[in-house]
ROROPA-200517 format. One line per field, with one value per residue: x, y, z of N, C-alpha, C in turn. Coordinates in nm, 4 decimals. Example, Ala and Ser with C-alpha at 12.3 -4.5 7.8 and 13.67 -1.06 7.14 Angstrom:
REM residues 2
n.X	1.3190,1.2850
n.Y	-0.5690,-0.2250
n.Z	0.7800,0.7080
ca.X	1.2300,1.3670
ca.Y	-0.4500,-0.1060
ca.Z	0.7800,0.7140
c.X	1.3200,1.2900
c.Y	-0.3300,0.0030
c.Z	0.7800,0.7870
END
This chain:
REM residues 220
n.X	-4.0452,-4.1204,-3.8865,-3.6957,-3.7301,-3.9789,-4.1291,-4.0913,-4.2584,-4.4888,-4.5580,-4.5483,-4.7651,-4.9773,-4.8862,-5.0084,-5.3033,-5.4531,-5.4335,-5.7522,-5.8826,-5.7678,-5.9009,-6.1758,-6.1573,-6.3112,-6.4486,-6.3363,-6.4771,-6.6609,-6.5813,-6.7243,-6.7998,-6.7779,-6.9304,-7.0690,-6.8874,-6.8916,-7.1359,-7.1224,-6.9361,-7.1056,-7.3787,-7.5121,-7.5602,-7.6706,-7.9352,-8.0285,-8.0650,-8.2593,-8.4588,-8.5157,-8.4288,-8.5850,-8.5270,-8.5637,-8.5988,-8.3624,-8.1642,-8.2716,-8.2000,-7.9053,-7.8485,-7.8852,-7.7013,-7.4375,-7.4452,-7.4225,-7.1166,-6.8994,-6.5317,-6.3260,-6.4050,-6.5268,-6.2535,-6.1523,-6.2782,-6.2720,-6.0529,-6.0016,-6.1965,-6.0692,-5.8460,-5.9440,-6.0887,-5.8344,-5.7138,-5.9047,-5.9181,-5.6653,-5.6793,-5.8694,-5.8011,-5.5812,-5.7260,-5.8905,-5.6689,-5.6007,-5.8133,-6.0414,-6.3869,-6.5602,-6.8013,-6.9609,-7.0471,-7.2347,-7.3900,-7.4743,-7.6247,-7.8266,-7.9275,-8.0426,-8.1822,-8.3962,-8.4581,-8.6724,-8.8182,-8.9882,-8.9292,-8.8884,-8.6271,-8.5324,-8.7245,-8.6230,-8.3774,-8.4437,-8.5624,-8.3233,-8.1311,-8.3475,-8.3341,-8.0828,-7.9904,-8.1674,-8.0412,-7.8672,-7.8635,-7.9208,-8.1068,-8.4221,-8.4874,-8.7255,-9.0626,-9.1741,-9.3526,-9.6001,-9.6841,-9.6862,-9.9377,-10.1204,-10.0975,-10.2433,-10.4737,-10.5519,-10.7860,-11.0252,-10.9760,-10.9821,-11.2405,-11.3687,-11.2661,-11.3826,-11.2668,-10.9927,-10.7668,-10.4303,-10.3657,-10.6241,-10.6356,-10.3803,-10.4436,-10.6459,-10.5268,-10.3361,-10.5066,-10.6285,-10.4034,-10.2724,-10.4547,-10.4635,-10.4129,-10.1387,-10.1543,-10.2681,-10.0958,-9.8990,-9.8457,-9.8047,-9.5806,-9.3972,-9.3615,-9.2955,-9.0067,-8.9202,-8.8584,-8.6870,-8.4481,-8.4092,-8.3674,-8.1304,-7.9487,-7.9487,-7.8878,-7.6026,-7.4783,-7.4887,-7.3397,-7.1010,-7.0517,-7.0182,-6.7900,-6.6699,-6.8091,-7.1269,-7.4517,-7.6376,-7.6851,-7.8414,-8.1288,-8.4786
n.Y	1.5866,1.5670,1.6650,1.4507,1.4034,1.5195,1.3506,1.1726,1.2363,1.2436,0.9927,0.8636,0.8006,1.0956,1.1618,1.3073,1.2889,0.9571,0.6761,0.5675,0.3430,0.2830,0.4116,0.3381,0.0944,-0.1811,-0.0863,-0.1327,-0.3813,-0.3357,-0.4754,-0.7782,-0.6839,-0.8160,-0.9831,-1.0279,-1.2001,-1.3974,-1.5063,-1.6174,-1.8440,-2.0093,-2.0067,-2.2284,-2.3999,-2.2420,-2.2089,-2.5165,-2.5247,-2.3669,-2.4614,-2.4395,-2.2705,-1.9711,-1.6528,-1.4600,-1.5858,-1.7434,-1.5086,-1.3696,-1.5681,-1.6106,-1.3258,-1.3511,-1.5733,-1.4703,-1.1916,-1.3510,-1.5047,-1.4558,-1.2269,-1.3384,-1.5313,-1.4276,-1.2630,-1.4138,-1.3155,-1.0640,-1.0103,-1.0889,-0.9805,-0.6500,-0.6719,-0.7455,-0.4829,-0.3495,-0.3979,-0.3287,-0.0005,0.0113,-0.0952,0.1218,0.3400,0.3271,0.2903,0.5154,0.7047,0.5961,0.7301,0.6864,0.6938,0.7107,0.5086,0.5381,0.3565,0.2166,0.4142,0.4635,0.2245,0.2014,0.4433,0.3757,0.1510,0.2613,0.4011,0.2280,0.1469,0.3586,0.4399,0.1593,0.1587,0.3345,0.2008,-0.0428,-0.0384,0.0707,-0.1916,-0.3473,-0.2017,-0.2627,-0.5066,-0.6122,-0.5306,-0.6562,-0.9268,-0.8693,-0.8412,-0.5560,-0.3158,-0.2305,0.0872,0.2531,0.4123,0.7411,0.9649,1.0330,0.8374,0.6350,0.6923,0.7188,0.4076,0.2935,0.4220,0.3779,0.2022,0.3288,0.5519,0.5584,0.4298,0.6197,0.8429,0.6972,0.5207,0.3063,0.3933,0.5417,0.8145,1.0064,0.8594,0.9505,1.2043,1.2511,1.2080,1.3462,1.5474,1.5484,1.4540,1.6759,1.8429,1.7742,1.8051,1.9122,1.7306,1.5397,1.4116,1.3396,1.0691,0.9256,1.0926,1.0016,0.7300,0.7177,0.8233,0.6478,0.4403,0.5230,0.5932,0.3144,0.1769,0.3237,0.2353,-0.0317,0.0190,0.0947,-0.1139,-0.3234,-0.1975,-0.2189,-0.5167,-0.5197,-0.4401,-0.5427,-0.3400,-0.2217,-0.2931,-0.2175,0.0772,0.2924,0.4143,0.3493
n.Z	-4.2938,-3.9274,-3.7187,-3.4933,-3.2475,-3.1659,-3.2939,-3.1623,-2.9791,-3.0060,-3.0118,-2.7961,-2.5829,-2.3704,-2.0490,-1.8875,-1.8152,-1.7498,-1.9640,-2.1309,-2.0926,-1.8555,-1.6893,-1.7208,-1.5760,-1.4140,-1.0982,-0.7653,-0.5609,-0.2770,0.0232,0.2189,0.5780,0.9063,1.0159,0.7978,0.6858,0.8763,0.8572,0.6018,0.6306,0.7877,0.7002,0.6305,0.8015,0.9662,0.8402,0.8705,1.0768,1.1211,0.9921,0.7491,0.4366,0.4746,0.4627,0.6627,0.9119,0.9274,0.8974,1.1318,1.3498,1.2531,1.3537,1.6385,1.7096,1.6118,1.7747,1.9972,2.0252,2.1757,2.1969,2.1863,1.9733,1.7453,1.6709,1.4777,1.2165,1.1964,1.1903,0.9698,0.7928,0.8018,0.7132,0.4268,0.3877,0.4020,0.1844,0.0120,0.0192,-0.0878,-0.3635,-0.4442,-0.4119,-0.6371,-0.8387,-0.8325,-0.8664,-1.1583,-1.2777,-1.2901,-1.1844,-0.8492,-0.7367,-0.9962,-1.1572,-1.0296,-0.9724,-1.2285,-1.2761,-1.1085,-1.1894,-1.4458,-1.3529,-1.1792,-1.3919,-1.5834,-1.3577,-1.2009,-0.8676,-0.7244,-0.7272,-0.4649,-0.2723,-0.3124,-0.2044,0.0253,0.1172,0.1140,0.3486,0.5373,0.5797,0.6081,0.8488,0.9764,0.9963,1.1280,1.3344,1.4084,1.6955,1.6492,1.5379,1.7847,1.7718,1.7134,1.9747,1.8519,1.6254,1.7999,1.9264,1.7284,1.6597,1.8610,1.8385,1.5972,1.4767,1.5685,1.4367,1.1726,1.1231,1.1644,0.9643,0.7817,0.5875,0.5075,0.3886,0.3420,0.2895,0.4049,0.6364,0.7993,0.7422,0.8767,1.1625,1.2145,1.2584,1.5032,1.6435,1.7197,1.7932,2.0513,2.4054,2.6328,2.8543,2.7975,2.5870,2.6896,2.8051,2.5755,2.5185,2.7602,2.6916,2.4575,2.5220,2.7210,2.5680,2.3363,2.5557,2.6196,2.3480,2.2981,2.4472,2.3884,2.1245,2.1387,2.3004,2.0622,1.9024,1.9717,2.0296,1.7545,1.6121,1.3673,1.1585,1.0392,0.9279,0.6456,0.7737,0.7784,1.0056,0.9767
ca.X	-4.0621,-4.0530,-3.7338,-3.7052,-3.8202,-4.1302,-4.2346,-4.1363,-4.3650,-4.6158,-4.5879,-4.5491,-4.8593,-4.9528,-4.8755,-5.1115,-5.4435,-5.4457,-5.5367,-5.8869,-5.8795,-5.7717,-6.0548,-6.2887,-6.1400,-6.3672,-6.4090,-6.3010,-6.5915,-6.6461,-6.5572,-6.7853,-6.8091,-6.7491,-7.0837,-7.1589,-6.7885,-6.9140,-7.2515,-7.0946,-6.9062,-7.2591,-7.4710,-7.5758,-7.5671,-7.8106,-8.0447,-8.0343,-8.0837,-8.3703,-8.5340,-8.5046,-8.3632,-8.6424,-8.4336,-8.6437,-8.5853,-8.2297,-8.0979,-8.2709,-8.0893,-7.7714,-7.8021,-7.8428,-7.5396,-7.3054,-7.4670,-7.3974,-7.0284,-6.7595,-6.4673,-6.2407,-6.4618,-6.5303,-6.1751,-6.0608,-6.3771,-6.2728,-5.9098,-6.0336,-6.2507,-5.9695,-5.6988,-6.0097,-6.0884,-5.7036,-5.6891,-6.0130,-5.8818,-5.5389,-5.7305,-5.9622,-5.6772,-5.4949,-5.8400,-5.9475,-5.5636,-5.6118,-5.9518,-6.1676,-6.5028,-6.5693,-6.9104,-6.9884,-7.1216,-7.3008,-7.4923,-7.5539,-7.6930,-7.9101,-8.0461,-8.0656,-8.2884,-8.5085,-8.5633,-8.7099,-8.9582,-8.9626,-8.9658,-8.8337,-8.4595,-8.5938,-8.7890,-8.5250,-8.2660,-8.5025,-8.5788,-8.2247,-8.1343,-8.3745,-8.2698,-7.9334,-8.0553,-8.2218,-7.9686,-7.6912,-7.9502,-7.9502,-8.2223,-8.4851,-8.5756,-8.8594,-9.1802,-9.1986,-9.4996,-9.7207,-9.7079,-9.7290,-10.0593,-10.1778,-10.0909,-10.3091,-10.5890,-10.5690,-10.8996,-11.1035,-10.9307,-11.0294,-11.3778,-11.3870,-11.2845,-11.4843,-11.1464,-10.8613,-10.6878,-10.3433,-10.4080,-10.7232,-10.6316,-10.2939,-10.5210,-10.7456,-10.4811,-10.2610,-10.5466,-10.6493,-10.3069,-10.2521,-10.5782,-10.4457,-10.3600,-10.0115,-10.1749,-10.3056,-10.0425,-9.8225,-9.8323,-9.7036,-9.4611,-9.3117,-9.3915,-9.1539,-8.8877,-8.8916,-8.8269,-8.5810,-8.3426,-8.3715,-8.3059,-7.9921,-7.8861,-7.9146,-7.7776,-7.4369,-7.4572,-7.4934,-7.2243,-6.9975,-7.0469,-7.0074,-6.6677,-6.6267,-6.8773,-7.2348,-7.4846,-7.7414,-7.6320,-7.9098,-8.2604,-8.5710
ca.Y	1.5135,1.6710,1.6294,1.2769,1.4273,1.5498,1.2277,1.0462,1.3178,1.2023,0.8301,0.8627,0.8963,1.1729,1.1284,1.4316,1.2046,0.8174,0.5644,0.5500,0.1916,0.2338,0.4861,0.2221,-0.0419,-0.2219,-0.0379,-0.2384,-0.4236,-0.3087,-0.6311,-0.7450,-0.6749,-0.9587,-1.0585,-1.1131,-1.3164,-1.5305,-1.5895,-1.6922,-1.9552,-2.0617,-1.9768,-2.3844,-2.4911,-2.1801,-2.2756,-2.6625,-2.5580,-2.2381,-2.5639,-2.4123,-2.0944,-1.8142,-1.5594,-1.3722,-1.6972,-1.7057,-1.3536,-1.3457,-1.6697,-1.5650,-1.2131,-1.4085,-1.6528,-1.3799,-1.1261,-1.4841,-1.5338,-1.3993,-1.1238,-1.4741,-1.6318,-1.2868,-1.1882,-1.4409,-1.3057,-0.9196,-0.9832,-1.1022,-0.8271,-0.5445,-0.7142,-0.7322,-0.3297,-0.2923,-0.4580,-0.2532,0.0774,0.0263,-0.0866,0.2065,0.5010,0.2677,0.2960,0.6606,0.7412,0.5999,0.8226,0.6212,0.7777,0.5767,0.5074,0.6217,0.2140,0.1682,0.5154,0.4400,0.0703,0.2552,0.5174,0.2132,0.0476,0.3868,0.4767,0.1242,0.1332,0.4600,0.4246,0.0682,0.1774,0.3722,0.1173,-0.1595,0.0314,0.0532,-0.3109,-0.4093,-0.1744,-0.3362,-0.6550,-0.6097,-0.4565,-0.7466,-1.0391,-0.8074,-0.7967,-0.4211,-0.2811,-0.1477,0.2295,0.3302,0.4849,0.8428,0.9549,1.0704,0.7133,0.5538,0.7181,0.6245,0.2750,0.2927,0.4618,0.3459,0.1284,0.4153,0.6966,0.4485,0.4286,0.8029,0.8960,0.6336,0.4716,0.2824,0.4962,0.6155,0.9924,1.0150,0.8349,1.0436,1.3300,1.3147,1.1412,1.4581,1.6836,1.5286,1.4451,1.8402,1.9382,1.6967,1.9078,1.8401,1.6201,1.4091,1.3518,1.3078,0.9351,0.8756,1.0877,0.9662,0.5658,0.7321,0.8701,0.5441,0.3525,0.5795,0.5201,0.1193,0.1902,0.4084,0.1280,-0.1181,0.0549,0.1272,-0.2466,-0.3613,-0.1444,-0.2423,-0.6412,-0.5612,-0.3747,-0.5629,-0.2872,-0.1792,-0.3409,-0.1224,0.2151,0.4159,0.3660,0.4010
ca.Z	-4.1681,-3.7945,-3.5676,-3.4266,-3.0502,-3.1945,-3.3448,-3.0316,-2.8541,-3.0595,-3.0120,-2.5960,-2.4995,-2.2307,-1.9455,-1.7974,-1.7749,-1.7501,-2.0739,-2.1532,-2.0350,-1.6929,-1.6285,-1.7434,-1.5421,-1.2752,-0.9363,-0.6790,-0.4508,-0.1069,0.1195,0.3851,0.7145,1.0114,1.0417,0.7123,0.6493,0.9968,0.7876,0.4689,0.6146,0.8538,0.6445,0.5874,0.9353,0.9908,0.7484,0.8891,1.2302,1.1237,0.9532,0.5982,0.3480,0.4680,0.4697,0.7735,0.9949,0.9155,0.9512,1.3182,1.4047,1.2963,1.4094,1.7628,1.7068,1.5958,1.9254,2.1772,2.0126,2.2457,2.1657,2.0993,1.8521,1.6938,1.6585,1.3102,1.1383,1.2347,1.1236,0.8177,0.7697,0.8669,0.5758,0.3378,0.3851,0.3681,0.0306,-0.0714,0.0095,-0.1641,-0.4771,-0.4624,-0.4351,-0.7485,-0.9096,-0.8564,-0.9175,-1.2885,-1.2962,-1.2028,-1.0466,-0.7000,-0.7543,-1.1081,-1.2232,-0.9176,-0.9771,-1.3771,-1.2960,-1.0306,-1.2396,-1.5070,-1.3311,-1.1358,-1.5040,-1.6152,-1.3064,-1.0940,-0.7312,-0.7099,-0.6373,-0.3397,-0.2427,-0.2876,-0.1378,0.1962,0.1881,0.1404,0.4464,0.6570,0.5877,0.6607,1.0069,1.0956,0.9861,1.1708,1.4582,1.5274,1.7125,1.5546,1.6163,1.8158,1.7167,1.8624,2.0568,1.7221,1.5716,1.9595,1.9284,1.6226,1.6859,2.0009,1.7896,1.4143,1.4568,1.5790,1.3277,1.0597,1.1357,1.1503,0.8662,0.6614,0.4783,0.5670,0.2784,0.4128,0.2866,0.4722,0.7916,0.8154,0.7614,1.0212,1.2371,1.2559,1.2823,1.6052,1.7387,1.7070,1.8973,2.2302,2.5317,2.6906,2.9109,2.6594,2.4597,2.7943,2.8393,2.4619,2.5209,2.8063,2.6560,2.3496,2.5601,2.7696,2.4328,2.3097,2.6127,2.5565,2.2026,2.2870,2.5420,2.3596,2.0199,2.1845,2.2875,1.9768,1.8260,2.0806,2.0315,1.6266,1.5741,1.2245,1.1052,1.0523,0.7868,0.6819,0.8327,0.8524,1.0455,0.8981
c.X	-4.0220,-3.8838,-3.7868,-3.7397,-3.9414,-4.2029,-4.2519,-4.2637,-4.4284,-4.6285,-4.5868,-4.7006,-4.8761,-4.9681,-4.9921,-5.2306,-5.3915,-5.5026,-5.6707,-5.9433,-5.8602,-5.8684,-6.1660,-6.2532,-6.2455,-6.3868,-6.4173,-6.4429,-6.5593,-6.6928,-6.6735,-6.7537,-6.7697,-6.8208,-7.1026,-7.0139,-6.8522,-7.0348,-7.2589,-7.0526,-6.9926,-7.3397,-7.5988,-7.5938,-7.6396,-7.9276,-8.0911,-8.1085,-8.2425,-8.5050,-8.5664,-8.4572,-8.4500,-8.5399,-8.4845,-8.5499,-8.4240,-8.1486,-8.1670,-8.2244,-7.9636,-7.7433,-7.7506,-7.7246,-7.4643,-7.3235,-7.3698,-7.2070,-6.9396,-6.6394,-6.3829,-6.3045,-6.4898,-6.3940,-6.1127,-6.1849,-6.3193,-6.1655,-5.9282,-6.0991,-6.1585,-5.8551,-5.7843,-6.0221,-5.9483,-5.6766,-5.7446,-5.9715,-5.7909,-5.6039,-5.7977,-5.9192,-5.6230,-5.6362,-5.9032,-5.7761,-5.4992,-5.7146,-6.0362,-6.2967,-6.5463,-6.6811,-7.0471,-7.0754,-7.2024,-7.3937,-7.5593,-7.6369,-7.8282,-8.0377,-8.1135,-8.2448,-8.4321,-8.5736,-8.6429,-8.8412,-8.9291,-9.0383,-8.9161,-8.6991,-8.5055,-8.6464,-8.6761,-8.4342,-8.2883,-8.5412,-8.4385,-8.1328,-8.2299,-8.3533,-8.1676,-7.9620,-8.0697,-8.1138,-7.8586,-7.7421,-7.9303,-8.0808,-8.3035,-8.5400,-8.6499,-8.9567,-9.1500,-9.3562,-9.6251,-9.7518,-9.7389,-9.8843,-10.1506,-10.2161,-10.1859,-10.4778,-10.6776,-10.7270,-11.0275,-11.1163,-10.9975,-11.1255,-11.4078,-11.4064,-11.3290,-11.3542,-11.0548,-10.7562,-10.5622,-10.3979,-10.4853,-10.6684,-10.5374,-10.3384,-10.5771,-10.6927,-10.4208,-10.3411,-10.5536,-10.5081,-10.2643,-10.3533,-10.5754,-10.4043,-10.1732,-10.0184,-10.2082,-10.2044,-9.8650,-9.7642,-9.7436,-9.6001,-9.3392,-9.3148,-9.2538,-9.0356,-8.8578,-8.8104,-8.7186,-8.4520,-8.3555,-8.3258,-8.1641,-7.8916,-7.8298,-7.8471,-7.6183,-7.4223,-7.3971,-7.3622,-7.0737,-6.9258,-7.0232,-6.9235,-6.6628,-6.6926,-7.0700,-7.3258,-7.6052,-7.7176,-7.7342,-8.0802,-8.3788,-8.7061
c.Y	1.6014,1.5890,1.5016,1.2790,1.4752,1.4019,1.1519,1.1454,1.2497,1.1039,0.7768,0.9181,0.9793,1.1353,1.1987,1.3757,1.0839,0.7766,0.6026,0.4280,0.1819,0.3038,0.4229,0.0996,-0.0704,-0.1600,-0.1363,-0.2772,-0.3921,-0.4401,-0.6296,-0.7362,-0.8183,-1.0511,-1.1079,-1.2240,-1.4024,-1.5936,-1.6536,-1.7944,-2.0379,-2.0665,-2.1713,-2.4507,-2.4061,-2.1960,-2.4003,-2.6445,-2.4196,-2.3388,-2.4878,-2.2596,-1.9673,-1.7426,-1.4990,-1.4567,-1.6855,-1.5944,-1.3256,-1.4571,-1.6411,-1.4435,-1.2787,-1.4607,-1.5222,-1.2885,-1.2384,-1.4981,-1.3979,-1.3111,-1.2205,-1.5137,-1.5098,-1.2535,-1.2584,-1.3669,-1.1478,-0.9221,-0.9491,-0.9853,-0.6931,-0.5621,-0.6832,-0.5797,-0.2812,-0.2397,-0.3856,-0.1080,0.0917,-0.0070,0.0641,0.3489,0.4071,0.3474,0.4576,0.7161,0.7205,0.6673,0.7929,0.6958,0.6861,0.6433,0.5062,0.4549,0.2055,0.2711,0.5066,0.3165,0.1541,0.3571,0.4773,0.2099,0.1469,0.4009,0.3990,0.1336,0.2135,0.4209,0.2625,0.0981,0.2324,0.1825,-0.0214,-0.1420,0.0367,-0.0539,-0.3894,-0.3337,-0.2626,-0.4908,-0.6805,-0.5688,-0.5891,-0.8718,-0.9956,-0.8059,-0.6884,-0.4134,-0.1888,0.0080,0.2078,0.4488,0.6583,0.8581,0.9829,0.9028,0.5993,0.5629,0.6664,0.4778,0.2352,0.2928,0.4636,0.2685,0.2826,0.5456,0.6610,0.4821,0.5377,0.8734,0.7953,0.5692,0.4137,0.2942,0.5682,0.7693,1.0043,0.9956,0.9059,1.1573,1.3927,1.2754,1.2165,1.5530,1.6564,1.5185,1.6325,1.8706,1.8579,1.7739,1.8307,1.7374,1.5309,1.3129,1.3395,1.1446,0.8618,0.9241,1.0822,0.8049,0.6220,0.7568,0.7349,0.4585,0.4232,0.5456,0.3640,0.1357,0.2146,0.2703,-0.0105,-0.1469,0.0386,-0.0365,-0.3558,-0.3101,-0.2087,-0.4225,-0.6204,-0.4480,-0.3533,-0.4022,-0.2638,-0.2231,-0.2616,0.0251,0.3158,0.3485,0.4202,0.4347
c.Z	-4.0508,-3.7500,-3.5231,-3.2988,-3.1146,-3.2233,-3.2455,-2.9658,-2.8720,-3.0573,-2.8835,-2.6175,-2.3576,-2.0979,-1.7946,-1.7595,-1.8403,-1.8903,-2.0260,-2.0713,-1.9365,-1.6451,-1.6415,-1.6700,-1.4287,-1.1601,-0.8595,-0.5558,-0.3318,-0.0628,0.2021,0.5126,0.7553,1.0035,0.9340,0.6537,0.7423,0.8677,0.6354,0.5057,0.7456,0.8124,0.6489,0.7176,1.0102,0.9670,0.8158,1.0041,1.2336,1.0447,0.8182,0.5667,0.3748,0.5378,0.6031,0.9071,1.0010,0.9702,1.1011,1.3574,1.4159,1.3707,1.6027,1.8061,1.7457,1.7255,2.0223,2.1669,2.1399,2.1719,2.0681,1.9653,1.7278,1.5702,1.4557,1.2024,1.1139,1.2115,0.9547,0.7459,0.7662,0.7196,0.4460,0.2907,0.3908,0.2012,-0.0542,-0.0848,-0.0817,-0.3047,-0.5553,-0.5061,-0.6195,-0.8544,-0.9746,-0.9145,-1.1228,-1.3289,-1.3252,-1.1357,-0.9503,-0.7168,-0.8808,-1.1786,-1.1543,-0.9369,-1.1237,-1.3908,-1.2201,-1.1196,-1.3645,-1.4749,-1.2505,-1.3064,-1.5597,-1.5311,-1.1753,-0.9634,-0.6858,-0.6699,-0.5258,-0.2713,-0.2103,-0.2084,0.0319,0.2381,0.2500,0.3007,0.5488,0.7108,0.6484,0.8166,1.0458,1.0588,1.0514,1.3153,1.5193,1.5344,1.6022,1.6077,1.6943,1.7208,1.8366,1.8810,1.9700,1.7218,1.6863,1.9472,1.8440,1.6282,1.8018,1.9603,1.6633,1.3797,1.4379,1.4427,1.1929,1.0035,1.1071,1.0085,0.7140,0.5246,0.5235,0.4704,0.3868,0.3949,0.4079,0.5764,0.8513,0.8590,0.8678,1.1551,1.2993,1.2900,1.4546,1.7002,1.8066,1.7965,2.0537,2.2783,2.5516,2.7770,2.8564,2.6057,2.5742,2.8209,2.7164,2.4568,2.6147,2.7541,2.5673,2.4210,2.6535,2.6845,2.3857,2.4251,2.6191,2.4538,2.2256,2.3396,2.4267,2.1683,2.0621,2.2470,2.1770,1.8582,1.8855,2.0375,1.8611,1.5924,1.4391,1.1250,1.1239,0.9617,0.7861,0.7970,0.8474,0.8608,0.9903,1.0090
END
């Protein structure tokens, strides 16, 4: 038999990397935002007053509400929010500190479900962004002065090239935008740069009136 400290060695486990079990434990949920705590507990008296559950109808109602609410009416939603992302952080260090990967379920369900039916995570990923956009009521981008154009000229381009096939109409959409003079292609792009400062304006508005956070974070 070894020495009686050897055997304990051997019956302590190491201390140098965490159980198996806490590296597998749960990662902790990222809380919501302000906006979407205000619209959990409105959610039914949105609906009532949007005259039913379409989601479209809804999320531009409340985005309005929550915009019209005041700093006061704001502020228990944005506490709440602030203690919630406290709570989440301190879980998250506990979490990655047992060795944990932050993110590592959320990326295997993902590539899960891409490998089942490719191009759907994309795809979902950019609806559920825009969704969130519009029930949070940020603005929506602007077009710049290419797609201004298009939009101006899509009937004609159409016709042209004998298809209303994206490839094609793209095709012959860019060749022509490319062969406009600077004067030409002058009017779209002061229409875009017009639109771009409203956008900016009324981005930094919008950021301003929604502290709690951001839903949907990047514009498409």
């Amino acid at each position: 038999f070894g020495s009686s400290s050897s055997v304990a060695q051997d019956l302590i486990p190491s201390l140098a990397s965490p159980p198996e079990w806490m590296a597998d434990a749960a990662e902790p949920t990222k809380p919501q935002n302000s906006y979407w705590i205000w619209l959990g507990e409105n959610r039914e008296a949105l609906m009532k007053e949007a005259g039913g559950g379409q989601a479209s109808k809804v999320g531009k109602l409340a985005g309005e509400r929550w915009k019209g609410l005041d700093v006061a009416a704001k502020k228990p939603f944005e506490d709440k929010a602030s203690k919630l992302k406290q709570d989440y952080e301190k879980k998250l260090e506990e979490f990655v500190a047992a060795g944990g990967v932050k993110g590592k379920r959320r990326a295997e369900k993902k590539e899960a479900k891409s490998a089942k039916n490719p191009g759907a995570g994309a795809r979902g990923a950019k609806k559920a962004r825009k969704d969130a956009r519009e029930a949070a009521g940020k603005p929506k981008k602007p077009q710049c002065s290419y797609w201004l154009y298009l939009g101006e000229n899509r009937a004609a381009i159409t016709a042209e090239a004998g298809s209303g096939g994206t490839p094609a109409v793209s095709k012959l959409a860019g060749a022509k935008w490319k062969a406009l003079s600077e004067a030409e292609k002058k009017p779209f792009e002061d229409k875009a740069a017009k639109l771009k400062a409203e956008y900016n304006k009324a981005i930094a508005a919008w950021k301003e009136k929604s502290p709690g956070g951001e839903a949907g974070e990047e514009d498409e």
